[in-house]
N, C-alpha and C positions, 0 to 999 in steps of 0.2 A: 856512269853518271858523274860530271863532275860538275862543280861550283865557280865561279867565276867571280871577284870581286875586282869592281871597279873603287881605284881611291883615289879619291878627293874629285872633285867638280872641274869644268874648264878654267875656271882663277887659277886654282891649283897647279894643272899640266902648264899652262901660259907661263907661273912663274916657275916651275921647273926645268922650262927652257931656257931662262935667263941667270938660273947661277951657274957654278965652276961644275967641272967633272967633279971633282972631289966633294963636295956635297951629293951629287945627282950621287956617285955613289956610294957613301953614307946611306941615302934614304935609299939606296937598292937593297944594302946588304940589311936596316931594318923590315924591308920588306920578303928578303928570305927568310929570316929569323921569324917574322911571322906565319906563314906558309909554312914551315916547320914545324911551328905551333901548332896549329891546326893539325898537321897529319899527325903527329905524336899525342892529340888529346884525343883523336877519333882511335888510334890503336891503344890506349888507355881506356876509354871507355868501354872497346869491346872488350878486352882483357877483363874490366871490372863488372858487367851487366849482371843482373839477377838473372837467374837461369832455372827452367822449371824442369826440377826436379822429376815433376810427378812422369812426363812425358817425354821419356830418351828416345831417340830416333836409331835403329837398329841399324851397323854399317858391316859391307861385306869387307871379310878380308881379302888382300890378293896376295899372294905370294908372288917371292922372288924366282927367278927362274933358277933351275938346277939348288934351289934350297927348301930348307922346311918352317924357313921363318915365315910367319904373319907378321904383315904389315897393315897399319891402321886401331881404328881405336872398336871397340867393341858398339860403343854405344857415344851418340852426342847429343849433350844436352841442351834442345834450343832457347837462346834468352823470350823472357816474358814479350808479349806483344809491346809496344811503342816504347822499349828501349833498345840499344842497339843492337847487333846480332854477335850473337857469341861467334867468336872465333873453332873454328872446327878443322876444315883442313889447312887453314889458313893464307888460301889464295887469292880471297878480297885484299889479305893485309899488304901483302906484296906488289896487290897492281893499286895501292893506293899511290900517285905519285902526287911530286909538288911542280909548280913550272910557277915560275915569276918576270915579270915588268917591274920597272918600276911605279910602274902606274895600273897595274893588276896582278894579283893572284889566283892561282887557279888550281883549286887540289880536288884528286879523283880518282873515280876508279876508272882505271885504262881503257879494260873490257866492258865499260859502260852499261851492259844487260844485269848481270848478276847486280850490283850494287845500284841502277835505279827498281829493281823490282824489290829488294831488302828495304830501301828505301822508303817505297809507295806502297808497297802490300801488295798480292797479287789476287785478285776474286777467283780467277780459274783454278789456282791452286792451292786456295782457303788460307793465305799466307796475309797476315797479318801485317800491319808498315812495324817496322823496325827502324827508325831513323837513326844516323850515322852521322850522315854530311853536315847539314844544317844546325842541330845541335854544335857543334862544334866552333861554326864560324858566330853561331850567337851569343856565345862565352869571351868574346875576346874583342876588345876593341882597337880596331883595327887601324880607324882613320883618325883616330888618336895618339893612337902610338906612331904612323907612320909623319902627321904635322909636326911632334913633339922630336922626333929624330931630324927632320928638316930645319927647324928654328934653331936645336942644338948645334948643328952642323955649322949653321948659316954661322951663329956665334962663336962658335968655336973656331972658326975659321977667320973670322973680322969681315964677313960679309956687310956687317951694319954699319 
């Protein structure tokens, strides 16, 4: 699953086609900065979720071949329904990626299945939404910050 943000309107794109490279990339490099944002507060959030205690979910171990080590955790503890999902094996965290435009961002999970079912809850398998994504890009304003990096640029530059 991933999220897709389009910024700012066709005014917008029109006049980003009429300043210098050096502005156009000014307002890219705030738009990676924000795409970063975004994945670093979705692996914060999971990192910090309330997590219920009452109901560990029991994991097998496997071992390493020709050793006696266990590997893995005995037990994990899933976070509470509509917050995000506790981190466990941690391989939502890894296929979270960022990809940017200047004129969109787009952050998600690679494997798409796992993280829209975390996401939207699943009824077959009594799994409750956990949301991730959306939380995250709704803490942050975006088309704010990316005008506010343009108009600086524009200025800092003697575009006016």
């Amino acid at each position: 699953m991933t999220e897709r943000i389009i910024v700012g309107d066709k005014e917008f794109l029109s006049m980003l086609k009429r300043v210098t490279e050096e502005v156009y990339n000014d307002v890219h490099e705030e738009v990676v900065a924000i795409g970063n944002e975004v994945r670093n507060t979705i692996i914060t959030s999971m990192r910090n979720t309330p997590r219920n205690l009452n109901k560990p979910i029991a994991r097998q171990f496997t071992r390493k071949k020709d050793s006696k080590k266990r590997i893995g955790k005995l037990f994990h503890y899933p976070s509470l329904p509509n917050n995000p999902p506790a981190i466990d094996s941690g391989k939502l965290v890894a296929d979270i990626k960022v990809r940017t435009d200047v004129t969109e961002i787009e952050v998600g999970d690679v494997s798409q299945e796992y993280g829209a079912i975390l996401e939207e809850g699943s009824p077959k398998t009594n799994l409750e939404p956990r949301p991730w994504l959306h939380p995250a890009y709704a803490n942050i304003p975006i088309e704010r910050r990316v005008f506010i990096a343009l108009s600086n640029s524009i200025v800092r530059r003697g575009h006016v």
